[in-house]
C-alpha positions as CSV (number, residue, x, y, z in Angstrom):
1,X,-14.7,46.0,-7.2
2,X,-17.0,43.3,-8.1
3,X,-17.6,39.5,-7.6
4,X,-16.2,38.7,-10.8
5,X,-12.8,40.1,-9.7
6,X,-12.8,37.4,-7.0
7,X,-11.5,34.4,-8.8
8,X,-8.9,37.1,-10.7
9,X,-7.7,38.0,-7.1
10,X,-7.3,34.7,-5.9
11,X,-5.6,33.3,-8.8
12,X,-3.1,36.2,-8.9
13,X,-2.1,34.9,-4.9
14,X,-1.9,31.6,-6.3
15,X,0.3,32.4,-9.0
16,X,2.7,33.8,-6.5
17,X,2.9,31.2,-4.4
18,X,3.3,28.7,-6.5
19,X,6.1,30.5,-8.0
20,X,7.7,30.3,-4.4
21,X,7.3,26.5,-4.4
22,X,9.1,26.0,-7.4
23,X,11.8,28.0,-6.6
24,X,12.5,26.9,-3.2
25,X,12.3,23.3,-4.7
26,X,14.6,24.3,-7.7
27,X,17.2,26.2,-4.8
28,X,17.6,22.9,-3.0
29,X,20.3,20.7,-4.1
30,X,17.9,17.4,-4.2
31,X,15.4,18.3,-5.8
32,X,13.2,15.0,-4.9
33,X,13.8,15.3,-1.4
34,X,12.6,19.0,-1.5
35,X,9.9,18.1,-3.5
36,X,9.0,15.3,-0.6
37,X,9.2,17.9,1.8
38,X,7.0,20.3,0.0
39,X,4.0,17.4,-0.1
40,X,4.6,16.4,3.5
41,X,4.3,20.0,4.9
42,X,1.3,20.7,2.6
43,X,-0.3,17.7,4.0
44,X,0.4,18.2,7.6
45,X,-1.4,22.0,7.0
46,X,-4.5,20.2,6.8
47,X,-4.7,18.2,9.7
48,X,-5.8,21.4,11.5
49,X,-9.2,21.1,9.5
50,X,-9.5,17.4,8.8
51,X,-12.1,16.9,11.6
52,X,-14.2,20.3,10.8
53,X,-15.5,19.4,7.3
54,X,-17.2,17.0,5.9
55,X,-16.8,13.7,4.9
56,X,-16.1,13.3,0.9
57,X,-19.8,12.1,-0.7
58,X,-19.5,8.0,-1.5
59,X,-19.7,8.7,-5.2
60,X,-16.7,10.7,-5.1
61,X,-13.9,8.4,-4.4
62,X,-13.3,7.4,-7.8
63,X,-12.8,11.3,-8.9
64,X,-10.6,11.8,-6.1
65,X,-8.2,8.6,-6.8
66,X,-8.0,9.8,-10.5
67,X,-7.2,13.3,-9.1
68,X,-4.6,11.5,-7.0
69,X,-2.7,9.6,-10.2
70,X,-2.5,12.9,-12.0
71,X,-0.8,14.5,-9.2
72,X,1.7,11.9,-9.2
73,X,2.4,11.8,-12.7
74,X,2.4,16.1,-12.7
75,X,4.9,15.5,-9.3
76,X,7.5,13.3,-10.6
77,X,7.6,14.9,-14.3
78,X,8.4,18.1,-12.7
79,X,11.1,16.8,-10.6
80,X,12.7,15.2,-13.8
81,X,12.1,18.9,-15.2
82,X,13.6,21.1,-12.4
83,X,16.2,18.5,-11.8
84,X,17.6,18.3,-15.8
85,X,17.3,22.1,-16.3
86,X,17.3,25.7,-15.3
87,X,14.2,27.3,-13.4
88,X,14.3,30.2,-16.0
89,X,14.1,27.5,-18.8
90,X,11.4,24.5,-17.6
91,X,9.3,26.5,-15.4
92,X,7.8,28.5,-18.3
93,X,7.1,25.5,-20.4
94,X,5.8,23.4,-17.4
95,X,3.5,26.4,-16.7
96,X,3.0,27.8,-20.4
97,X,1.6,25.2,-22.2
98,X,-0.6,24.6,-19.1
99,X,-3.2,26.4,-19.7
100,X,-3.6,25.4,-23.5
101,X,-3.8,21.4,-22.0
102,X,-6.4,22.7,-20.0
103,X,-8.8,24.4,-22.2
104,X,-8.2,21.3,-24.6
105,X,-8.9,19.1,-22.1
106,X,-11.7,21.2,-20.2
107,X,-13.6,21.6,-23.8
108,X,-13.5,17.2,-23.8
109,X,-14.1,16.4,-20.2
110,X,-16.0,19.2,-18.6
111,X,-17.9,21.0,-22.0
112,X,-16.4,24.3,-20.8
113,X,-15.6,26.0,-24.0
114,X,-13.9,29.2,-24.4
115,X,-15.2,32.2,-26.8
116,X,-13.4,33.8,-30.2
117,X,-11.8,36.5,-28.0
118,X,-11.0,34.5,-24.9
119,X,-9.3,31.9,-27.2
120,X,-7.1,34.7,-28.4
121,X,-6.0,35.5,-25.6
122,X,-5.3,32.4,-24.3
123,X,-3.1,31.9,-27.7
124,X,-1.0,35.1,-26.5
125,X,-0.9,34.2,-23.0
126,X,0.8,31.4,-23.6
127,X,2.8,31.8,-26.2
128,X,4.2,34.8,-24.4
129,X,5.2,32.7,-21.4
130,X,7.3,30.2,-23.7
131,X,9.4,33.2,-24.9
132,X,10.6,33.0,-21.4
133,X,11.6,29.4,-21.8
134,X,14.1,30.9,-24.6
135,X,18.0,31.0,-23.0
136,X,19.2,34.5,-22.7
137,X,23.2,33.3,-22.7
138,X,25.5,35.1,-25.6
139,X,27.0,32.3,-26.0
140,X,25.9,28.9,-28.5
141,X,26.6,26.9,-25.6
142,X,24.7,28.8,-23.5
143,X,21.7,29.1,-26.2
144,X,21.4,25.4,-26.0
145,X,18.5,24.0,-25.4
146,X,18.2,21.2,-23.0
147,X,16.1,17.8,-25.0
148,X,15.9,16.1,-21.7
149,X,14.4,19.2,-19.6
150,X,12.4,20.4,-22.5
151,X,10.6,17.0,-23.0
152,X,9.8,16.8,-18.9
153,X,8.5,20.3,-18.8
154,X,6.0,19.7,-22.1
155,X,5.3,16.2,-19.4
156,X,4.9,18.3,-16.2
157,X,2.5,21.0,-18.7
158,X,0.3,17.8,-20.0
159,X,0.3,16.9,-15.9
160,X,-1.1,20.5,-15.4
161,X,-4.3,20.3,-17.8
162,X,-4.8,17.2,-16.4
163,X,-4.9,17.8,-12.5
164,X,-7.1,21.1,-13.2
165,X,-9.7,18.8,-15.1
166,X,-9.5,16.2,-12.5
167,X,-9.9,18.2,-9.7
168,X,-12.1,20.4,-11.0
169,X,-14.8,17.6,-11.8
170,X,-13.7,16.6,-8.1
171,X,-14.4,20.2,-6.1
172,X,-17.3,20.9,-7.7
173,X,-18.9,17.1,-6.7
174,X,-17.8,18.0,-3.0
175,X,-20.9,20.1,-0.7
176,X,-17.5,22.2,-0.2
177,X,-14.5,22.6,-2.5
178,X,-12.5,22.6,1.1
179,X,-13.1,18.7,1.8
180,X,-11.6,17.9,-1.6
181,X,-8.6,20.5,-1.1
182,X,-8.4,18.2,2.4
183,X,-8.3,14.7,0.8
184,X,-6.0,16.0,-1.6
185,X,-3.2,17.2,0.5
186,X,-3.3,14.4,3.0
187,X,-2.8,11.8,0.3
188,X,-0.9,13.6,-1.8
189,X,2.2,13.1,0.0
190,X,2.2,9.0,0.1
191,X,3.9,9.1,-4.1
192,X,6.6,11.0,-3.9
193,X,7.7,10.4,-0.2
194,X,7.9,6.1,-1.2
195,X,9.8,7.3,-4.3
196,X,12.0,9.0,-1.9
197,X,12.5,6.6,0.6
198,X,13.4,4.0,-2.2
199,X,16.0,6.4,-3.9
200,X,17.4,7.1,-0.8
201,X,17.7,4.1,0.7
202,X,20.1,4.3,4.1
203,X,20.3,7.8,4.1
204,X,17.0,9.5,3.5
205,X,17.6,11.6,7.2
206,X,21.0,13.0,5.7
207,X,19.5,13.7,2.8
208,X,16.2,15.7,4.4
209,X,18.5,18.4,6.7
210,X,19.9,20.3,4.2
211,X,16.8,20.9,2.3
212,X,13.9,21.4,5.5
213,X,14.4,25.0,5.6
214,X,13.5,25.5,1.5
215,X,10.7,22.4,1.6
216,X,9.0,24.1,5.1
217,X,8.6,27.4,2.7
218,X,7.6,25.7,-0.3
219,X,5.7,23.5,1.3
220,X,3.4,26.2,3.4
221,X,3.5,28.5,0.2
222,X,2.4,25.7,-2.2
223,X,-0.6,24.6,0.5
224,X,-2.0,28.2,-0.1
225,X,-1.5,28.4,-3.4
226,X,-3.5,25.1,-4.5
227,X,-6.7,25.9,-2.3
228,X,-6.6,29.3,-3.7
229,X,-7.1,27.7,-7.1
230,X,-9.3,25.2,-6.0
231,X,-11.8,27.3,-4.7
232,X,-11.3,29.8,-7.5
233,X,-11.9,26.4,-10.1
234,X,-15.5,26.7,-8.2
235,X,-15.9,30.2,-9.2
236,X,-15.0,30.7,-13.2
237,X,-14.1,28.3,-15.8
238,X,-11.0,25.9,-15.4
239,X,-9.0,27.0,-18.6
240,X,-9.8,30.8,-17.3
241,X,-8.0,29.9,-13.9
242,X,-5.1,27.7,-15.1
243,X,-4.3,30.7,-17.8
244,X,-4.4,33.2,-15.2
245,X,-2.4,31.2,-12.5
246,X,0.3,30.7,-14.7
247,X,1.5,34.4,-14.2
248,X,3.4,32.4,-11.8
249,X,6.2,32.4,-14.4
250,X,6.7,36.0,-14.1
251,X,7.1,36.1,-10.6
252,X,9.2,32.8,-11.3
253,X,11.1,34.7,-13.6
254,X,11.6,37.6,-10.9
255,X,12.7,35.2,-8.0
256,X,15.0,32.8,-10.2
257,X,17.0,36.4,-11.0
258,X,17.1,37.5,-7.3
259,X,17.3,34.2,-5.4
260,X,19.3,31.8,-8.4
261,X,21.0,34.4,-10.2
262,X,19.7,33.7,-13.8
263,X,19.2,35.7,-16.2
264,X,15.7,38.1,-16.9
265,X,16.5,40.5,-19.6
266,X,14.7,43.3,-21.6
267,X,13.4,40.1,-24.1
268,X,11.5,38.4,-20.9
269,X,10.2,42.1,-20.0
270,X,8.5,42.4,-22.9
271,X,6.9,38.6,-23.1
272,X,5.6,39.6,-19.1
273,X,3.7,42.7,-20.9
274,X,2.6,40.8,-23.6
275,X,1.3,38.1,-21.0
276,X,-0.3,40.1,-18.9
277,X,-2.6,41.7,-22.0
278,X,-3.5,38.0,-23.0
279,X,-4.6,37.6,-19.7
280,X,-6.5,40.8,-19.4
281,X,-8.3,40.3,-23.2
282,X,-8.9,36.3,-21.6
283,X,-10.9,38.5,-18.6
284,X,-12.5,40.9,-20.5
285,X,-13.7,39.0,-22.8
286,X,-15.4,36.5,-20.1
């Protein structure tokens, strides 16, 4: 097994983690104040390791506040998402359009470009994940699509090739992609938790009980899986990680049928096979 299965490994964890935030967050019943959690927990994970590394070079400030911006504006998009519409439907938008944002994006701001073959697969990758985004209900009620969640999912997607550009640029101007992974997680937290304390106004405590069990979860799970992808974005070009993190909609798939009771079907079977060979052509091909 060699190096270059590294950043594959890595991103694979990170997928499933991620997958775990977004469905604990989505199993809540206030989505915000899960979501609050989620950044709170993932900052406190930090403080642990805070006084180990080093201090963020004086040149970098400015990448890390634009890294911050982009989270907030990924954060609160996909709390709009997961709050107008089901898992099964926004998650694989949010996620499957990701990684096209990010090679688009990645080409512009970082020069990374991707070859003929890796393109392709890209192309398949993520159209295959959209087919998940598709309603399995019989019925035309059922089959129809949500405007609202469907325009905050293509939002939280555009928030997704943004914050992998962003932080990219910022891990890789860090001696360590750990100090940036630091910084990020203990400000990360401020956005949504002032959003939070302004929407819930007089009862922010009543409204945090109910929903610490599924944050502290998300929140420990979504703390692994962004420093897995950060140090993988040190390893192997951005769009390459982004594509291959967003397996997460497979095992989001998976959990939303277990844990949420919607639907998989035979149809979302074979766009997770279809997937998965985008993704191994993307790696080959590399």
């Amino acid at each position: 097994m060699g190096p270059e299965f590294l950043p594959v490994a890595l991103c694979l964890m990170s997928a499933l983690t991620v997958a775990i935030t977004n469905v604990m967050v989505k199993r809540g019943g206030d989505v915000l104040t899960t979501r609050a959690i989620v950044a709170i927990v993932m900052g406190l994970t930090v403080v642990p390791l805070a006084p180990f590394v080093p201090l963020p070079p004086p040149g970098t400030w400015g990448l890390i506040l634009v890294s911050m911006a982009v989270h907030w504006f990924y954060q609160f998009c996909a709390i709009r998402a997961l709050h107008r519409g089901a898992l099964s439907l926004v998650f694989p938008v949010m996620r499957g359009l990701g990684p096209l944002a990010t090679a688009f994006l990645a080409a512009i701001w970082l020069q990374e470009e991707l070859s003929v073959l890796q393109a392709a697969g890209l192309i398949v990758a993520s159209l295959s994940i959209l087919v998940f985004a598709l309603p399995t209900s019989g019925t035309p009620r059922g089959r129809k699509l949500d405007r609202s969640a469907l325009f905050w999912a293509m939002m939280t997607a555009a928030g997704v090739g943004l914050y992998a550009v962003a932080d990219t640029q910022a891990a890789r101007a860090m001696e360590t992609p750990l100090t940036f992974i630091v910084c990020l997680f203990l400000l990360d937290w401020i956005g949504v938790t002032l959003v939070l304390l302004w929407q819930r106004k007089g009862r922010v405590i009543a409204s945090l009980k109910p929903e610490l069990r599924n944050g502290i979860i998300g929140g420990v799970a979504g703390a692994i899986s962004y420093g897995l992808a950060i140090y993988a974005y040190t390893l192997t070009d951005v769009a390459m990680v982004t594509a291959l993190r967003e397996t997460s909609v497979v095992f989001a798939a998976a959990l939303g049928a277990w844990l949420l009771k919607e639907g998989f079907g035979r149809r979302r079977i074979v766009a997770a096979s279809t997937l998965a060979a985008g993704l191994v052509l993307m790696q080959a091909a590399g």
